[in-house]
Steps between C-alpha positions, in 0.01 A plus 500: 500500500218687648321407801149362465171722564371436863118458541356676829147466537343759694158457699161664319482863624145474761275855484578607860100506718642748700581896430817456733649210260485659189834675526660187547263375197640798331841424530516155379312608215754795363782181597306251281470720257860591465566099517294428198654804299868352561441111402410572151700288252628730219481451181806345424447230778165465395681402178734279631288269709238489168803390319666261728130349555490456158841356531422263782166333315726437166764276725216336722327393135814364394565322816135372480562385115779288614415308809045534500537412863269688781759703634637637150076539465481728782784702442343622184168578697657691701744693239188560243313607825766765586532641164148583462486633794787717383359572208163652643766716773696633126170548321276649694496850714550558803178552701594880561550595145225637291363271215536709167 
């Protein structure tokens, strides 16, 4: 089984008010940069959490058919939440690539 993504959050990148900190400015840029290249999803894991999303929602509906309680309720809000939000990440580009 593969291990799961980690999530680092990095601070927002302050324009230095100084010439003598913009080479450390500099720096953390070209490393930020190279960051947000490497976490891409591909396209086939792009594919894979659409479809087990999709997955997820259809077992939280029948779960919420069957018992109607609040918990089986919020389950599905939160599975029809996550696959639209996977279907927007599948659907639409990336905010690099050129619109055609």
């Amino acid at each position: 089984m593969s291990r799961p993504l980690e999530l680092t959050v990095y601070p927002k990148l302050e324009r230095p008010r100084r010439g003598e900190d913009i080479m450390a400015y500099r720096s953390q840029f070209i490393d930020e940069q190279l960051i947000v290249q490497a976490k891409r999803l591909t396209d086939a894991e792009l594919a894979s959490e659409f479809h087990k999303s999709t997955a997820d929602f259809q077992s939280s509906h029948s779960f919420y058919l069957l018992f109607e309680d609040e918990e089986s309720e919020q389950r599905l809000d939160r599975a029809r939440d996550w696959m639209f939000r996977m279907e927007l990440f599948a659907t639409l580009p990336n905010h690099d690539e050129e619109q055609s």
